[in-house]
BADRENRO-727220 format. One record per residue: residue in three letters; x, y, z of N, C-alpha, C in turn. Coordinates in steps of 0.05 Angstrom, whole numbers, padded with zeros to 5 digits, always signed. Each point is the difference from the previous one (the first is absolute). Example, Ala and Ser with C-alpha at 12.3 -4.5 7.8 and 13.67 -1.06 7.14 Angstrom:
2
ALA+00264-00114+00156-00018+00024+00000+00018+00024+00000 SER-00007+00021-00014+00016+00024+00001-00015+00022+00014 
***
This chain:
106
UNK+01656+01872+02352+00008-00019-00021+00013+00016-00023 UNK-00009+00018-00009+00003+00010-00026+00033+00017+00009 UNK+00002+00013+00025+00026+00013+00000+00023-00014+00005 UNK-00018-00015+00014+00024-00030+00005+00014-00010-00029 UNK-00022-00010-00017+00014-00010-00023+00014+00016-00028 UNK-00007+00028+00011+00008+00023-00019+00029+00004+00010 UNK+00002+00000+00018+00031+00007+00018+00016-00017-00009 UNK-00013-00035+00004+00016-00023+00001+00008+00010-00036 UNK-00015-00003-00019-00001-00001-00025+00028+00019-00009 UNK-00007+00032+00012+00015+00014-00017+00038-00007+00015 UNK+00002-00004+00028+00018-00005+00003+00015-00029-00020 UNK-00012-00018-00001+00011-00023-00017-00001+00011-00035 UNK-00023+00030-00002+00011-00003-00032+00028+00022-00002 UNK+00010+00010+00031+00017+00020-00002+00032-00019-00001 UNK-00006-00027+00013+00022-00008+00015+00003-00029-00040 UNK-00013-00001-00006-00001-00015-00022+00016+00013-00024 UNK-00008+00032-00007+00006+00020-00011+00023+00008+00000 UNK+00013+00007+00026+00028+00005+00009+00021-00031-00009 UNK-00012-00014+00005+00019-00024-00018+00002-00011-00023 UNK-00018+00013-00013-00003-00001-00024+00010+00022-00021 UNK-00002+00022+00016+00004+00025-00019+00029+00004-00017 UNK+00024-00008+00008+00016-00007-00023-00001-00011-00027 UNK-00009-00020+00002-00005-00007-00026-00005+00020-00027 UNK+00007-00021-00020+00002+00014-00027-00018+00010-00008 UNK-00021-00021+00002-00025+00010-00016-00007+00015+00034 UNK-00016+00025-00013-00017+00015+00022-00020-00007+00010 UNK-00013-00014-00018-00031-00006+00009-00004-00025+00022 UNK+00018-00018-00005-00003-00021+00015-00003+00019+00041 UNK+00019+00001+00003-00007+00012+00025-00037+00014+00011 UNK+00004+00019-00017-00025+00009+00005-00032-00020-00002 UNK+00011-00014-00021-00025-00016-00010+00001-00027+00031 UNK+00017-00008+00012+00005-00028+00006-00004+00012+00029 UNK+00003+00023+00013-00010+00009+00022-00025+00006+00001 UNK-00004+00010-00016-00031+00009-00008-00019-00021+00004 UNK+00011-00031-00017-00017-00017+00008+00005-00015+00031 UNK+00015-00008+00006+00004-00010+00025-00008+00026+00026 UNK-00001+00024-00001-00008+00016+00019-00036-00002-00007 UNK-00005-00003-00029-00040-00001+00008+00002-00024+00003 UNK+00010-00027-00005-00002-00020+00006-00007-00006+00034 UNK+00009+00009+00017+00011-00005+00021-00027+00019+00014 UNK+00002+00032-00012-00014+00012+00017-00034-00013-00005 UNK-00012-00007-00024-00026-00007-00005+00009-00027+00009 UNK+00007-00018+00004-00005-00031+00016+00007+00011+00029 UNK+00001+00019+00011+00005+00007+00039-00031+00014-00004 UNK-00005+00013-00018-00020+00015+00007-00029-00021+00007 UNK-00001-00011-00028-00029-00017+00004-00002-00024+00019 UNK+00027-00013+00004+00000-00015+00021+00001+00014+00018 UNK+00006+00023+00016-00008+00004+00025-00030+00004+00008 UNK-00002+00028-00021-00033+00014-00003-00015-00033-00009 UNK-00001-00020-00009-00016-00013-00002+00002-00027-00007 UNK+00013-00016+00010+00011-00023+00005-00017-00007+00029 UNK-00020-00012+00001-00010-00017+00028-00026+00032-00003 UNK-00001+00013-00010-00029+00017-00001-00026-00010+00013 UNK-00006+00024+00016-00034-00012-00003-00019+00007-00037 UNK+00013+00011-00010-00011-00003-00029+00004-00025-00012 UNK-00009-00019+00001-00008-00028-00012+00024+00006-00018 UNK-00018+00022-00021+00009+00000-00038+00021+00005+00008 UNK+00011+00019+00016+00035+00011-00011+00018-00027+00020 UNK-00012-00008+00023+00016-00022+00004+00003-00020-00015 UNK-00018-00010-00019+00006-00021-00013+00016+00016-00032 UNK-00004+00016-00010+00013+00009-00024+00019+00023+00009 UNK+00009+00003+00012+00031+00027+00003+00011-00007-00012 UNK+00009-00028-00007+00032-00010-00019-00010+00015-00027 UNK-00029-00008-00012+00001+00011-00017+00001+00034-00010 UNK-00018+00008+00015-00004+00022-00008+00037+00015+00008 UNK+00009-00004+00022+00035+00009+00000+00009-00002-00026 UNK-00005-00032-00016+00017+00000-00021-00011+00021-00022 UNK-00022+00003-00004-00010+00014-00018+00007+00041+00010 UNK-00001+00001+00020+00008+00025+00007+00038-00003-00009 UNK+00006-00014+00009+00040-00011-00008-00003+00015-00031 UNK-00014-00026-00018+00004+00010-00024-00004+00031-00011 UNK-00023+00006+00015+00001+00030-00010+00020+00013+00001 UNK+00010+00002+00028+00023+00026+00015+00013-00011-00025 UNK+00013-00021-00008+00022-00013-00020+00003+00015-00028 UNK-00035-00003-00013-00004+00017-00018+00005+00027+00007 UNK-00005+00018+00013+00002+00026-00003+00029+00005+00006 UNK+00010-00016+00019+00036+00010+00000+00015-00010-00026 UNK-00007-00014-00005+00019-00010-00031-00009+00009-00021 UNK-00021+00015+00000-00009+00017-00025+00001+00035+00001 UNK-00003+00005+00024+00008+00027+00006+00026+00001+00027 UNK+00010-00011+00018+00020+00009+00019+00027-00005-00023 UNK+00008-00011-00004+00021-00026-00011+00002+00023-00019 UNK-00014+00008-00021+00007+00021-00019+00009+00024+00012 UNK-00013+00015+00013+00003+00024+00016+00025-00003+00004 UNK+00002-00017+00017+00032-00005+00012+00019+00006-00020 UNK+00012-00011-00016+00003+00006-00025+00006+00018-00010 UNK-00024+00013-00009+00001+00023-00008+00023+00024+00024 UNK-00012-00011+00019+00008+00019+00021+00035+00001+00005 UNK-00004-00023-00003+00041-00011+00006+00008+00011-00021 UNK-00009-00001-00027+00019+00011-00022+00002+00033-00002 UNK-00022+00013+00012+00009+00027+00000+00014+00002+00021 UNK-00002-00002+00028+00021-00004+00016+00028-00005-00010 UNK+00011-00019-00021+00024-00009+00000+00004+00019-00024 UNK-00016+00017-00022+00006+00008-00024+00007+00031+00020 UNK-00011+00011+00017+00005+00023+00021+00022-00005+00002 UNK+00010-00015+00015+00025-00001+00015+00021-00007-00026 UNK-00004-00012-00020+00025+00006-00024-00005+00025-00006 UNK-00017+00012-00005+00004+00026-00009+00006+00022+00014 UNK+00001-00001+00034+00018+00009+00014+00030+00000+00002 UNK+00004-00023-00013+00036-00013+00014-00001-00019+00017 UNK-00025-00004+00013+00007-00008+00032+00002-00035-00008 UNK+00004-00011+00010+00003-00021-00001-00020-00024+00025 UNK-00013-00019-00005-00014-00019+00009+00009-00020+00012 UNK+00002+00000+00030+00014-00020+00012-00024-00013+00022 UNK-00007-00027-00008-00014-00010+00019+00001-00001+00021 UNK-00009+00000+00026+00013-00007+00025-00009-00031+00002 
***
């Protein structure tokens, strides 16, 4: 369950990302994959691992506890990935002006 929905996840936050990544503003891409790849990968995970359970409790509450695990991953990428990024792109692009070289998206 868990590699299954990790795979599914990061491919859709790769393929979300790549269509997005033009855009003006930077963050949108990163941020909007970010959510739709944990979106996707924590609702495959708990419904597989525990959707129809012989654990009573997690069969009857997975929706919730997924959502509450959702919100976290949410919090920690939009408060620390989303910046990083950022940070990271602007020395990247301040490098390459201060080389000459020039920045051509593919």
């Amino acid at each position: 369950a868990s590699f299954s929905a990790y795979a599914f996840g990061q491919l859709m936050d790769i393929f979300v990302f790549n269509k997005l990544r033009r855009l003006k503003a930077w963050w949108i891409a990163p941020t909007a994959s970010t959510f739709v790849g944990n979106a996707l990968d924590t609702l495959l995970f708990f419904a597989i691992a525990f959707a129809g359970s012989d654990d009573a409790f997690m069969a009857a509450n997975w929706q919730h506890i997924a959502f509450v695990d959702y919100l976290f991953k949410l919090t920690i990428c939009t408060l620390l990935f989303v910046p990083a990024y950022g940070v990271a792109l602007n020395y990247v692009l301040k490098k390459l002006a201060a080389s000459g070289q020039q920045f051509q998206a593919a």
